[in-house]
C-alpha positions in Angstrom: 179.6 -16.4 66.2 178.9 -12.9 67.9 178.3 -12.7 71.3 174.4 -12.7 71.0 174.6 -15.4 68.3 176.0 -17.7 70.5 172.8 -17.5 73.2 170.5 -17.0 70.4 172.0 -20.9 69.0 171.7 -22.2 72.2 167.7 -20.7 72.4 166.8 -22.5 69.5 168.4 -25.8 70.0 167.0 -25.9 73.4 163.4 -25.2 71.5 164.2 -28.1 69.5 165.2 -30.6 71.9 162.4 -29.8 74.4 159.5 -29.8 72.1 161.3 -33.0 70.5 161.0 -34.7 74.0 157.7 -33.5 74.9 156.0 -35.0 71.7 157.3 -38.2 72.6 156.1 -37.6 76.2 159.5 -37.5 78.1 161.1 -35.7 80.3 163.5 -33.2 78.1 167.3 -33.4 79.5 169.9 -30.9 78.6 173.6 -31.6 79.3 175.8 -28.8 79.6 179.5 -29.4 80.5 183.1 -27.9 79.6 186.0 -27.5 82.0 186.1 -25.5 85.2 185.6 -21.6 84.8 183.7 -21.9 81.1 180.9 -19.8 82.4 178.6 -23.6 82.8 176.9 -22.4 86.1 176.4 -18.8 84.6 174.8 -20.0 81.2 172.7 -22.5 83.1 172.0 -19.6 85.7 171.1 -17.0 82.5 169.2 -19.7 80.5 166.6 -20.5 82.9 165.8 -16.8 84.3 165.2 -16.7 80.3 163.6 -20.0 79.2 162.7 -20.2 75.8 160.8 -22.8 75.5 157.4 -24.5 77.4 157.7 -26.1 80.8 159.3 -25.0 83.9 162.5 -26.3 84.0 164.6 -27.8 87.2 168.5 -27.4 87.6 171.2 -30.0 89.3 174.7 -29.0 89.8 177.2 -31.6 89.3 179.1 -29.5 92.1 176.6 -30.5 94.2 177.2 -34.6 93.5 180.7 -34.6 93.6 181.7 -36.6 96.7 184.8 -34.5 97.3 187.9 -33.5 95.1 188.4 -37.3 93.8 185.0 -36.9 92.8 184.6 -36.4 89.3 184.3 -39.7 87.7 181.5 -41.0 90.8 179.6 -37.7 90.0 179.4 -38.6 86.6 178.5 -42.0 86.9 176.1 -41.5 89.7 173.8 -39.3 87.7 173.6 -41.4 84.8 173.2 -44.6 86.8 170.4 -42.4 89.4 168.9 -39.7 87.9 168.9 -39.5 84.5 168.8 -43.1 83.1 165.7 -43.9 85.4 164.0 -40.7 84.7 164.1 -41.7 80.7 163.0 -45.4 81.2 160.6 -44.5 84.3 159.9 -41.1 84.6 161.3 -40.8 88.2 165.2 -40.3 89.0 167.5 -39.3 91.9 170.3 -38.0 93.1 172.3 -37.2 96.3 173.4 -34.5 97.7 177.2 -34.4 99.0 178.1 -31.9 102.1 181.5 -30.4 101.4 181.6 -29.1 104.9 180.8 -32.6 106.8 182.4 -34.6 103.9 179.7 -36.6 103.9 176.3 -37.8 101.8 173.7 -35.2 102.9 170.0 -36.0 101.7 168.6 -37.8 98.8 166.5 -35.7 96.1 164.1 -36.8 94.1 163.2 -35.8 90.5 159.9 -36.9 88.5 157.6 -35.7 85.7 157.6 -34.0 82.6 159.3 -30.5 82.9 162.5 -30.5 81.4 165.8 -31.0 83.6 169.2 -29.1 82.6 172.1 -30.7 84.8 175.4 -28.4 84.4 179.0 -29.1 85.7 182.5 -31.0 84.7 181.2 -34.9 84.1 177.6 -34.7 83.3 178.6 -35.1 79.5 179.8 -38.6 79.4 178.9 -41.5 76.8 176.6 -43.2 79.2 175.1 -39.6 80.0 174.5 -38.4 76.2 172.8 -41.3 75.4 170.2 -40.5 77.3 170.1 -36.8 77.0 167.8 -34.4 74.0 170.5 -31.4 74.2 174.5 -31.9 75.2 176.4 -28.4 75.3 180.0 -28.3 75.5 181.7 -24.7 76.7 184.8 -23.4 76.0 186.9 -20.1 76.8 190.5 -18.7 77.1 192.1 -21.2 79.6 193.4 -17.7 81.3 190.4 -16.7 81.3 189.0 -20.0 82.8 191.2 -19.7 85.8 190.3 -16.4 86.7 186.8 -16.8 86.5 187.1 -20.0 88.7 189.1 -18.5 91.6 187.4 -15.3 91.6 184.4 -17.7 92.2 186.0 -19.8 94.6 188.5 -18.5 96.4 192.1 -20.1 98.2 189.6 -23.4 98.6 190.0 -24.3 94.5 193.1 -22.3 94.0 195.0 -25.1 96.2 192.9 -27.7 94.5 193.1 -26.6 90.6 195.9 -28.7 89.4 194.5 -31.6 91.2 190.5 -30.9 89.4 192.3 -29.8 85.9 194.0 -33.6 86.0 191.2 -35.2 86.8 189.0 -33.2 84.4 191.9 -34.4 81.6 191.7 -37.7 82.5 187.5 -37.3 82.1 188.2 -35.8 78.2 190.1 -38.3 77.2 188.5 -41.4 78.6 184.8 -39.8 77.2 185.5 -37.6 74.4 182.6 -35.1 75.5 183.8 -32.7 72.4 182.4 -35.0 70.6 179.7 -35.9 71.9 178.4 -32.2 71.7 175.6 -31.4 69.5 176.1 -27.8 70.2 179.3 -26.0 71.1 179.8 -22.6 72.6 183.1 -20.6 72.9 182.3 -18.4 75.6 185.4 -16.2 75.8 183.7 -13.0 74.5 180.4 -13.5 76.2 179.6 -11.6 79.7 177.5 -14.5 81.7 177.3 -12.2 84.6 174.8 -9.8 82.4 170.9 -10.9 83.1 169.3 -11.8 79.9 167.0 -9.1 78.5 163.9 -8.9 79.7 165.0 -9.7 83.2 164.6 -8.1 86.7 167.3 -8.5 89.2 166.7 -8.0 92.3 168.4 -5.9 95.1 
């Protein structure tokens, strides 16, 4: 796919899954995983300042679940087990809040209703997860390319902490298969996330 192809596939399944949900009266949950660096937070970012379909939708950031480096697994299992399995069966979910400063739990949040959810980050696209989800997205780019794009983001703080993620991450992939479990995938490599969709304003 060209560039535009690849946000114009991810448009229409996103149409399709939400519209799906909502005729069924549920709460429409896109997945949207890959590992570190893919460009998840940027898509997620892009696709929501651009929605294509009805409904406003909310974000969570796995990043913002994880309870510290070790984290990975216990984010993905927490939002399955707290937010997204109970928001299916009863409309209402949550999730917690981890403070990277204070390593330490910091708040409770709650999500309910109708308006469809997108969760983005390493882990949210597990078995137990994609069984409850309308839309699972897998990214993928140059692993190079990955790396830069991570600690450019993040600085010395992931730099000293990439090997440690990556195995962790590995470990995730092979345990849950997520590939697989992808009804769309996305090879972002060629794509700039950083450019607002069309139609956009950014402001200064």
């Amino acid at each position: 796919m060209r560039p535009s192809a690849e946000l114009a596939a991810l448009d229409s399944a996103v149409v399709q899954a939400v519209d799906a949900a909502t005729a069924v009266g549920r709460a429409p949950v896109i997945l949207i995983d890959g590992p570190s660096g893919a460009g998840k937070s940027s898509l997620a970012d892009r696709l929501l300042a651009a929605w294509p379909a009805a409904g406003s939708p909310r974000l969570v950031r796995m990043d913002d679940l994880y309870p510290g480096w070790d984290g990975l697994d216990a984010g993905s299992e927490a939002v399955g087990r707290h937010l997204l399995e109970p928001l299916r069966v009863t409309g209402s979910g949550t999730w917690q809040r981890w403070d990277w400063v204070e390593h330490r739990p910091a708040g409770t949040y709650r999500v309910a209703g109708r308006e469809p959810l997108v969760v983005e980050g390493c882990g949210s696209l597990s078995r137990r997860n994609a069984a409850v989800a309308d839309l699972t997205v897998w990214l993928q780019a140059d692993d190079a390319l990955r790396k830069r794009r991570a600690l450019a983001r993040d600085g010395a703080v992931f730099a000293a902490e990439w090997d440690r993620w990556q195995a962790e991450f590995d470990r995730f992939v092979v345990r849950e298969h997520p590939l697989a479990l992808a009804g769309l995938v996305l090879d972002v490599t060629a794509v700039d996330l950083a450019q607002p969709p069309a139609g956009t304003t950014v402001e200064s």
